[in-house]
N, C-alpha and C positions, 0 to 999 in steps of 0.2 A: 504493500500500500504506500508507502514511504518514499519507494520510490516511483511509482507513479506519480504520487502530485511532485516531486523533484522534477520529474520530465514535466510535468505539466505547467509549471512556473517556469522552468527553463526555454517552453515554444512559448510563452508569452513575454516571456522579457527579450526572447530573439526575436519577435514576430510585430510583438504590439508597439504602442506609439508611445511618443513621450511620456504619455500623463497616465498610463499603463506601470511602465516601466519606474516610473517617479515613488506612483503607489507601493509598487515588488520593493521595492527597496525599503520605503516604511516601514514596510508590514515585515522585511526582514530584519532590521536595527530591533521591531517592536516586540519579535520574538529573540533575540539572542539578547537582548536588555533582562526579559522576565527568566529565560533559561538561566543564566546568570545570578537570579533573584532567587530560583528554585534551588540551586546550587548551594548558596551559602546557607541557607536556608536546612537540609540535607548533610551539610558540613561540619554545621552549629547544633547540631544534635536535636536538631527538628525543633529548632527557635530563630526565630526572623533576627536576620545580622544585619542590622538597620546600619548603622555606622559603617560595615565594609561596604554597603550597595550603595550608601551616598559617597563614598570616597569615589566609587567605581563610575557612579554614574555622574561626577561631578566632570569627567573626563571629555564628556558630550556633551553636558552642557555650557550655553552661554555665562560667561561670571560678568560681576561688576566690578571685580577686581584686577586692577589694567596690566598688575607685573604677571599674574595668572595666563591670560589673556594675550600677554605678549611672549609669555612661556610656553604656551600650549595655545598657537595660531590654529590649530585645526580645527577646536571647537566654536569658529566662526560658519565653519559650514554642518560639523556634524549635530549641533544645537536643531538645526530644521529637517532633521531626519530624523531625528528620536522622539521616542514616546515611551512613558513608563504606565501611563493608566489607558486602558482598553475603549473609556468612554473618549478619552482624547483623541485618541488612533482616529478611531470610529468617525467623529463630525467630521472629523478634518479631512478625511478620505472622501466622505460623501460629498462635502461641498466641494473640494478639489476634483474629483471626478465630473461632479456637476457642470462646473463653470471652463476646469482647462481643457476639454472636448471643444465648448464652444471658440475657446483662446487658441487652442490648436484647429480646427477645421477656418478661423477667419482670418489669423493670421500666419499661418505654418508652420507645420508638426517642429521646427528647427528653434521659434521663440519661446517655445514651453518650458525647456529647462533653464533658459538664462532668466528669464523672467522670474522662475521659482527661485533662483539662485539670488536675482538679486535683491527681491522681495523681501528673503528672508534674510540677507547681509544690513537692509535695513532698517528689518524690524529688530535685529540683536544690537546695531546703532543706538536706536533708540533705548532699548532698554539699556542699555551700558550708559549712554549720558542722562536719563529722565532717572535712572538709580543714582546715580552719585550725585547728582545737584538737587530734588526733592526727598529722597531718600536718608541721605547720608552713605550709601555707599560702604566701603569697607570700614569708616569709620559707627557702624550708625548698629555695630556688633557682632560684625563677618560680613561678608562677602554673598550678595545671593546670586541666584542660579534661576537660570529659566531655559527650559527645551520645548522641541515642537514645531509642527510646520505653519502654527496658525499664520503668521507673517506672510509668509510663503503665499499662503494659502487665500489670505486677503489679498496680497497684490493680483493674483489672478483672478479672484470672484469681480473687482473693481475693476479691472481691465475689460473684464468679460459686458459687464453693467456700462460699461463707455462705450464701449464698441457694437452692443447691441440689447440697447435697453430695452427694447420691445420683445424681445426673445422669451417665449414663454415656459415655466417650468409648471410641471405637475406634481405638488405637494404630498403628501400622505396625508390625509384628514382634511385638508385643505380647498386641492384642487391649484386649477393653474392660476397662476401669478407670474407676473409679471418680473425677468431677471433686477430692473431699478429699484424694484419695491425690495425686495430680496436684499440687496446690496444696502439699501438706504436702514433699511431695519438692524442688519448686523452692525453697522459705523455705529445706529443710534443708541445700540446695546452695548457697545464698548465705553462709547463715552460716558452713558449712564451708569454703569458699573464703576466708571473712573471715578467720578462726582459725587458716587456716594462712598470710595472709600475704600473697595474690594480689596481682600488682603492678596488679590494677584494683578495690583496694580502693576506690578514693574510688567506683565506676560501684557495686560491688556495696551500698555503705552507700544510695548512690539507690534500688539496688532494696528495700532495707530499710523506706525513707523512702516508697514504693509500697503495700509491706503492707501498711506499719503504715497510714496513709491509708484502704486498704481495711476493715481489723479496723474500723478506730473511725466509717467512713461505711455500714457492714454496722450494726454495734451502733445507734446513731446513728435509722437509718430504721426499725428495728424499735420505736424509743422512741417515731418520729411526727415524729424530727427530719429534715429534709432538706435535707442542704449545696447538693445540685444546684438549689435551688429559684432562687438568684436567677440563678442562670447562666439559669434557663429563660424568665424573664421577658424579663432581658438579650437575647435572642436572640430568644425572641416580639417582643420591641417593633423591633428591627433587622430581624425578616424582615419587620414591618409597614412599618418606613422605606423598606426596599428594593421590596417589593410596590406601593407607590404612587408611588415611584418612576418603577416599569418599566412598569407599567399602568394605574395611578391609581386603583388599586384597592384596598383593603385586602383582607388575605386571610382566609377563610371557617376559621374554629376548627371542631372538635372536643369532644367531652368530653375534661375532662383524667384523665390515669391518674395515678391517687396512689396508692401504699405507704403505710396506715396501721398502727398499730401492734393486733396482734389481741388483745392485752387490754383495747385501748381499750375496743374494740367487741365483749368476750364474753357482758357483760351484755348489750346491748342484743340481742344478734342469739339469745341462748337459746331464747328465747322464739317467736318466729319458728323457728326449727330443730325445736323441738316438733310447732308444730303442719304443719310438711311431712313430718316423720316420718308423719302419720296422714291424710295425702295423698296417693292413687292415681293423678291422673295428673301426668305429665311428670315431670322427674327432680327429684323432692320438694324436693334441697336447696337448689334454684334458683328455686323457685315463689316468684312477689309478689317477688323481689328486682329492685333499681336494678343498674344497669351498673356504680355501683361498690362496692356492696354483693357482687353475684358474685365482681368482681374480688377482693375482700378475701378472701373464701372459697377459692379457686381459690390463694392466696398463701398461706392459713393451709394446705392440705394439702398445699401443697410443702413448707413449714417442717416438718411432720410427718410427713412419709412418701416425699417427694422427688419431683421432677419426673416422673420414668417412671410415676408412681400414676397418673397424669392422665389421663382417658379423651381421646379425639380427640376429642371437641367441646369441652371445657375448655382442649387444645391451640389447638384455630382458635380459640378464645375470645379466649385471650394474643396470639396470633401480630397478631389483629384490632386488640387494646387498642393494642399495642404502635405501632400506624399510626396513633394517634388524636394 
């Protein structure tokens, strides 16, 4: 059995897409954390070793402590991959699934992991500065700690809420709602939690540090700017290292999918939109267009009218891009 689901994780994380593979990883740190926890547990003669598993797990986490922090750099990134409570795991997968589908099929499968990445480098930002100046910081009794993908996890839901607010989700008990309502409820749950006090202020100011990341990488891409870009190179040129690597091969690209910004391009493409207006066949507003010339189109009418406007072939369009 054990090793079936092993093979069965292993064709999903070779096969599936970013926000797949983002998840495998989770849910791998979320079980080798508690393995770990069952261990000393088992070691200690069947008494919880509270002290060893915080030492152990303080190792993932983000601190507020800056010589910690600048001693053990790694736990800038492995802070957003870890989880030690099950209810944690749990939301933070289902709203990640939820929204980076949508972040992956609009802007392609390539911005999903920089975007998580840097989501979550500025949600542990913020908690490391919102700890030591409201807090007190190492001074204020030790040093805290904070793990988890929420950061992460809100930069994407809020990218997903910009990019396609009318995108509708089907709730459990609910029903559909609307992705902006969704988005504007979690911000307004964090701040209310802030104001009244929550003893996980320092976790909730991360997820603050999440949003705001998303607002100004939403604003940002619609200008033509894109934070994601070097991350994308980054990882182009390492899957090239690793491809030649494994088979001495370098591996075969695609057209790239870019997010330009639609004012750039209002002028240029008027003109062109004219004259397929006075065009009988095929679907006018796609005639004589490039693969990224459609793509820009297909972007501008979700900005204007929302995702569900989008006929099925415009859908397999993105869903297409998005694998490129």
């Amino acid at each position: 059995m054990l090793r079936s689901i092993w093979e069965d994780l292993k064709r999903e994380f070779n096969y599936g897409n970013a926000v797949t593979r983002i998840i495998l990883v989770n849910v791998a740190v979320f079980v080798g954390i508690n393995l770990v926890n069952i261990g000393l547990y088992l070691f200690n003669g069947w008494k919880a070793d509270s002290t060893a598993f915080k030492q152990f797990l303080d190792y993932f986490c983000m601190s507020s402590d800056w010589k910690f922090v600048l001693f053990h750099p790694w736990v800038i990134i492995t802070n957003m991959f870890s989880h030690y409570s099950f209810s944690h795991i749990l939301w933070n997968m289902i709203f990640y699934h939820m929204c980076g589908r949508i972040v992956g099929d609009l802007l392609g499968n390539k911005r999903v992991l920089p975007i998580y990445l840097m989501g979550g480098i500025a949600g542990a930002a913020m908690f490391f500065i919102t700890e030591n100046l409201l807090n007190g910081g190492p001074f204020s009794g030790g040093p805290s700690t904070a793990l988890g993908a929420s950061a992460a996890v809100m930069a994407t839901v809020v990218i997903s809420g910009v990019i396609a607010p009318d995108y509708v989700i089907r709730l459990l008990l609910i029903g559909d709602v609307k992705l902006k309502y969704i988005v504007f409820t979690l911000i307004f749950l964090d701040l209310t939690f802030i104001a009244v006090g929550d003893s996980n202020s320092g976790g909730l100011f991360a997820h603050i540090g999440g949003d705001a990341f998303g607002f100004i990488y939403a604003w940002q891409l619609r200008k033509g700017n894109d934070f994601a870009f070097p991350f994308i190179r980054f990882f182009d040129w390492w899957d090239g290292v690793w491809s030649r690597w494994r088979t001495g091969k370098a591996p075969q690209r695609g057209p790239k999918v870019a997010y330009k910004n639609p004012k750039v391009r209002e002028k240029t493409t008027a003109g062109r939109h004219d004259s397929n207006k006075r065009s009988t066949s095929a679907p006018p507003r796609y005639d004589n267009m490039s693969h990224q010339e459609q793509l820009d189109a297909i972007l501008d009418k979700i900005k204007q009218h929302g995702y569900e406007s989008l006929s099925t072939e415009e859908k397999e369009f993105l869903f297409n891009a998005s694998k490129k």
